[in-house]
C-alpha positions in Angstrom: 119.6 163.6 140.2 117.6 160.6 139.1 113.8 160.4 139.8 113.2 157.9 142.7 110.1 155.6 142.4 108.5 152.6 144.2 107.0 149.7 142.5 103.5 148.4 144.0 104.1 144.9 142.0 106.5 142.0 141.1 104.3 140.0 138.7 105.2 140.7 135.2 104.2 144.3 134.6 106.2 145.4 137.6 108.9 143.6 136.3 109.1 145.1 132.7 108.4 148.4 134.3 111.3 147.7 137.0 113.8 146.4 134.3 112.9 149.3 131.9 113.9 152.0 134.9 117.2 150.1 135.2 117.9 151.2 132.0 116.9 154.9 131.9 119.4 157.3 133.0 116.8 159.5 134.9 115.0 157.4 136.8 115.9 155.0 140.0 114.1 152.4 141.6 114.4 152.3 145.3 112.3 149.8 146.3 110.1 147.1 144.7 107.2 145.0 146.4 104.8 142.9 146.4 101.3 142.3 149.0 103.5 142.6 152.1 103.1 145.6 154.4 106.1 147.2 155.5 108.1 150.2 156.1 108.7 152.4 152.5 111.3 154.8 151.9 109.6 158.1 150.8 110.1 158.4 146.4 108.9 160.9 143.8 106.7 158.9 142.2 105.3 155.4 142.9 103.8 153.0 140.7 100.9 150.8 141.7 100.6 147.2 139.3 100.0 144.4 141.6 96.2 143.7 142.2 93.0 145.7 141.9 91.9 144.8 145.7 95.4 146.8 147.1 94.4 149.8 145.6 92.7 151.9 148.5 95.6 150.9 150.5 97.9 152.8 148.1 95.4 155.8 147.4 95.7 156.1 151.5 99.3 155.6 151.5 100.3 158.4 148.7 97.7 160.7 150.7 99.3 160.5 153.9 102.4 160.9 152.3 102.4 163.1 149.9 103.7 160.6 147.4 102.7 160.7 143.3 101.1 157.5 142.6 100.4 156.0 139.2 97.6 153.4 138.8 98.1 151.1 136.5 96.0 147.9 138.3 92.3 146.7 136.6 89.4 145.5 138.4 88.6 148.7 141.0 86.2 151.1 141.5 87.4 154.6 140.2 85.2 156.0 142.5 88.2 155.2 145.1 90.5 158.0 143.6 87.7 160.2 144.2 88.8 163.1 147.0 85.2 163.7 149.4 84.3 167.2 149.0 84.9 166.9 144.5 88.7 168.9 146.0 91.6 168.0 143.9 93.8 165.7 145.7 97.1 167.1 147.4 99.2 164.6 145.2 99.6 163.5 141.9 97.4 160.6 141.0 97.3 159.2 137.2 95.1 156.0 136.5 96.1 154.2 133.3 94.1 150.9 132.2 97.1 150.7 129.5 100.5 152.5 129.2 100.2 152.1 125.3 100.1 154.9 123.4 99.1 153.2 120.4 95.7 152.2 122.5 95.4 155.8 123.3 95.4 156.0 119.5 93.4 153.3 119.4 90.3 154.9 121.3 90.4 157.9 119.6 89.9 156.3 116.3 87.1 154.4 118.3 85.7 157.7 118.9 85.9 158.0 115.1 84.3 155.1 114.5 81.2 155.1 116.9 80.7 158.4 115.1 80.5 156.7 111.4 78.2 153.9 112.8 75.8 156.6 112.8 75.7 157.6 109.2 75.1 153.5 108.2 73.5 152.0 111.2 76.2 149.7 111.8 76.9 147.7 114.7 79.4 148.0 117.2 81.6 145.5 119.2 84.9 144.8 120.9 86.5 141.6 121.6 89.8 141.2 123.3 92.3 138.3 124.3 94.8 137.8 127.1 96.6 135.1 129.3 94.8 132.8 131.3 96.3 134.4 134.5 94.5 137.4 133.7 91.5 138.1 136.6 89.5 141.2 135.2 87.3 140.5 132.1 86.4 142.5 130.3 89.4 144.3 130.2 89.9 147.9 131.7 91.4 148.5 128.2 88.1 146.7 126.3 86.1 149.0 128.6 87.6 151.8 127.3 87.1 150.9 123.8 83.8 150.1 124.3 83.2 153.2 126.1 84.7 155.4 123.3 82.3 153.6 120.6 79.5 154.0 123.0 80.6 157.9 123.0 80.9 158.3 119.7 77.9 156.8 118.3 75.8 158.7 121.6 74.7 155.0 122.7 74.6 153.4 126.3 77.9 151.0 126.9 76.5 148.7 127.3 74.9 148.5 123.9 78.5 147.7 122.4 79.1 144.0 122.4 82.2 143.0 124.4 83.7 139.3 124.4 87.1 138.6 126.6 89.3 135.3 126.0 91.4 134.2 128.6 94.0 132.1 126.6 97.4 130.8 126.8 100.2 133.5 127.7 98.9 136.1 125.2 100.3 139.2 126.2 97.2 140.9 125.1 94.9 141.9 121.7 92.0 144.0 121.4 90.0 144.2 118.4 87.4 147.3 117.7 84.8 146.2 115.1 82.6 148.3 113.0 80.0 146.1 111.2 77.1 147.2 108.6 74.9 145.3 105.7 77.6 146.6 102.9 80.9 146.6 104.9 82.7 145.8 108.3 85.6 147.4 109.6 88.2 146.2 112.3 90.6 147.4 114.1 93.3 145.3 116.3 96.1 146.3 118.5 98.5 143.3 119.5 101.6 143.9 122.0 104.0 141.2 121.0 105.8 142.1 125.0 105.6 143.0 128.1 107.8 146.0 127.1 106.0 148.7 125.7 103.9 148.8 129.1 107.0 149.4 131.2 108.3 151.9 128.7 104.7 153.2 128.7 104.5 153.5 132.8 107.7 155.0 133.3 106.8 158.1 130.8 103.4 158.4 133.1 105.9 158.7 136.2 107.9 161.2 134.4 104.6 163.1 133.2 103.3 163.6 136.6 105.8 164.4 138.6 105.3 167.2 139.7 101.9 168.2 139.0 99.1 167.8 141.5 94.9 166.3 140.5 93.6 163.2 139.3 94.5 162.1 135.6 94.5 159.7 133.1 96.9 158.2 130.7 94.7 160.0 127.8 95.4 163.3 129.8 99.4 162.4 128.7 98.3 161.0 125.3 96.8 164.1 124.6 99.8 166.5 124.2 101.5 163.5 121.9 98.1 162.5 119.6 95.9 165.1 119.5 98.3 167.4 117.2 98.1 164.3 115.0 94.4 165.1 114.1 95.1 168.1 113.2 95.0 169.7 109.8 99.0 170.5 108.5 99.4 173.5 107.2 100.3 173.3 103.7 103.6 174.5 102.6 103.6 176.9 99.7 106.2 176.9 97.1 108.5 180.0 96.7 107.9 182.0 93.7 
């Protein structure tokens, strides 16, 4: 029996993610909105990508009703998703600034990075672009470049440059710069669509139904990426 979900959003994001489901086998969306208030139809998972002010309405909602909720909304205080007491919540709650897994890539080579500024004393920066309808700058996904550089080279945050464009209908680039006296590294990620965020949401619903806390999209990323940083054993030839 497919998964039923609920979409928080009908700007673009919830409809990649929307158009995405309606292509998966597993999955079913059984309802889609936008600000209004009204009566939902209880689902497995529900995804929240409308606006960063409607977001302790939904934490309240998927605590009264038990419902999994997925966060993918900038420009909100984490602190929300917080459960008083430091408890675990009763429900599933994942937060993802970005549903890429090539930014989840991305920050853990950041982390590399911020490390290597130490051994040359190099400076550190991150500059990102997106469309002009775009509210939050910088970025929740700048941020957490910045805050994996800052990690990495054991700075404060904000001692890592961060500049934010807001041009045109640019889906959205981030650029992670490294820069000494002898050399300068950069490193850019650039979605060319809309798509690989609803492909990337819709494996977040899948991943946490089901499970029960407070995650991240790096707690997902982790069981993909982190066996890539590992050494491969090497294979050795037959006598």
């Amino acid at each position: 029996m497919p998964l039923q979900i609920g979409i928080f959003g009908r700007g673009r994001l919830g409809s990649a993610i929307a158009a995405a489901a309606e292509r998966a086998d597993d999955l079913e969306v059984a309802w889609q909105v936008g600000r209004e208030a009204q009566d939902l139809s209880p689902v497995d998972v529900a995804l929240e990508v409308s606006h960063g002010d409607a977001v302790a309405d939904r934490l309240e909602w998927a605590r009264a009703t038990g419902t999994a909720l997925v966060i993918g909304t900038t420009g909100w205080d984490p602190a929300l998703a917080r459960v008083s007491g430091g408890e675990s919540p009763a429900n599933g709650i994942l937060i993802a600034p970005n549903f890429s897994l090539t930014v989840a890539l991305m920050r853990r080579i950041a982390l590399a990075l911020g490390g290597y500024a130490q051994l040359q004393d190099a400076d550190l920066a991150v500059s990102e672009v997106h469309h002009t309808r775009k509210v939050d700058a910088p970025s929740g996904t700048a941020l957490l470049l910045r805050d994996a550089l800052a990690r990495g080279a054991g700075r404060e945050a904000d001692s890592v440059q961060t500049a934010s464009l807001r041009l045109g209908d640019v889906v959205g680039r981030h650029d992670v710069h490294l820069t000494s006296a002898a050399e300068s590294i950069t490193l850019t990620h650039e979605a060319h669509n809309r798509e690989i965020y609803g492909l990337g949401a819709l494996t977040a619903v899948r991943w946490l139904h089901g499970r029960r806390g407070t995650f991240t999209f790096d707690d997902l990323a982790a069981e993909v990426l982190d066996p890539l940083f590992q050494p491969t054993p090497t294979q050795k030839e037959e006598p």
